[in-house]
C-alpha positions as CSV (number, residue, x, y, z in Angstrom):
1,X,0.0,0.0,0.0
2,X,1.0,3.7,-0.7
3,X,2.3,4.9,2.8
4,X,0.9,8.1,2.0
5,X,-2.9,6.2,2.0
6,X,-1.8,4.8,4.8
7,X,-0.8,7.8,6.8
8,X,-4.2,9.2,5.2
9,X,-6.7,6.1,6.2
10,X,-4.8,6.5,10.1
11,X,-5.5,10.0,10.3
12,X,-8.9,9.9,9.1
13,X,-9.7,7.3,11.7
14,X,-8.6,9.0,14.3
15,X,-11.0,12.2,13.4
16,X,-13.8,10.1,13.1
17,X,-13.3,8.3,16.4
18,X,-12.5,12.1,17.9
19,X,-16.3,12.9,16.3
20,X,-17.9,10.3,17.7
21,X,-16.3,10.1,21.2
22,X,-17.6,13.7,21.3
23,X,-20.8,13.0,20.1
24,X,-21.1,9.7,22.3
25,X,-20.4,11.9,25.5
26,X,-22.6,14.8,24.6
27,X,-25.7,12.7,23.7
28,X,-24.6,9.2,25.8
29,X,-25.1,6.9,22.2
30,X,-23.2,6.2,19.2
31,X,-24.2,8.1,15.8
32,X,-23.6,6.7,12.3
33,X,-21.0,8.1,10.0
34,X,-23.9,9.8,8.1
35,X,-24.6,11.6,11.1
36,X,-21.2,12.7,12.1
37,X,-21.1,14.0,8.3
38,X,-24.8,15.7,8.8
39,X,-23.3,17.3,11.6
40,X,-20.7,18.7,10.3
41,X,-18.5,17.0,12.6
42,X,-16.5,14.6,10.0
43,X,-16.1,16.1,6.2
44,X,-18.1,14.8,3.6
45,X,-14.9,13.6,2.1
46,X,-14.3,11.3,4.8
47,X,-16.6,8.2,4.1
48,X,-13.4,6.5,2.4
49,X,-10.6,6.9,1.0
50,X,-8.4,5.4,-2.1
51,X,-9.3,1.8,-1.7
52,X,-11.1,2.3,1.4
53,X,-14.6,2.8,3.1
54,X,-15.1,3.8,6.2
55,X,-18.2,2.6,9.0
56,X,-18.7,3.3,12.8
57,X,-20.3,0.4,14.9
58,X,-21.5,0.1,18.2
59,X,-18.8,-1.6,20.6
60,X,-18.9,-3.1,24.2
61,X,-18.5,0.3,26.0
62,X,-18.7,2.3,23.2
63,X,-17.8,2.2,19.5
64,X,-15.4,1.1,16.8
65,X,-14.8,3.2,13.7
66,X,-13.7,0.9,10.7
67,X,-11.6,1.3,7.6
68,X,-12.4,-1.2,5.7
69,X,-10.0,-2.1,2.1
70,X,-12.7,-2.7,-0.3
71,X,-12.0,-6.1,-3.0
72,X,-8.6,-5.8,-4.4
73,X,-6.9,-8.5,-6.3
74,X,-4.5,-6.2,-7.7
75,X,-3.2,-5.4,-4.2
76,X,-4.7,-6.3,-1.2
77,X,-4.4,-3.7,1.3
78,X,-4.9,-4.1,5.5
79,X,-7.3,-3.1,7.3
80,X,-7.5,-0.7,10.6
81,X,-9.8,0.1,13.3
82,X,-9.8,3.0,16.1
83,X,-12.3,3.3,19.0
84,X,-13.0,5.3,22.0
85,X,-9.5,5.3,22.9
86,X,-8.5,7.2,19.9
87,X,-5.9,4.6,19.3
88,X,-5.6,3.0,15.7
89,X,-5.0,-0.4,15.1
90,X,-4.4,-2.7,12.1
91,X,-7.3,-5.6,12.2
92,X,-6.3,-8.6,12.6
93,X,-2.7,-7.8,13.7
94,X,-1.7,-9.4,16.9
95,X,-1.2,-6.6,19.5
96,X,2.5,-6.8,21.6
């Protein structure tokens, strides 16, 4: 993957979960991504990017925000999640 995606996909993560751990403490429940965009509090533009598409779901104590590398035979790319914590992670990776 272009590390410049990467960097891209990582950062917009990271908005989204800022968005919605906002959200989730003002109004005590977890909005869509069409909300947070509604709202004005995530850009339009940030429903995907490059190869990716983006999704927020509902998570034991609170939410996961999903980027999710859509079908790519050419080049398979991974795939990285953030949640309440604001901390990104690749899925699927084993944590240290």
């Amino acid at each position: 993957m272009d590390p410049v995606t990467e960097v891209g996909v990582k950062t917009d993560l990271v908005q989204i979960a800022q968005a919605e751990r906002t959200y989730w403490v003002e109004h005590g429940t977890v909005a869509s991504l069409d909300e947070l965009v509604s709202s004005g509090a995530v850009l339009a533009t940030k429903r995907g990017r490059a190869n990716y598409t983006y999704s927020v779901e509902t998570a034991p104590g609170g939410f996961a925000v999903f980027a999710r590398c859509k079908d790519s035979k050419i080049q398979p790319c991974p795939e990285y999640s953030a949640d309440q914590t604001i901390q990104v992670h690749r899925v699927g990776a084993k944590e240290p």
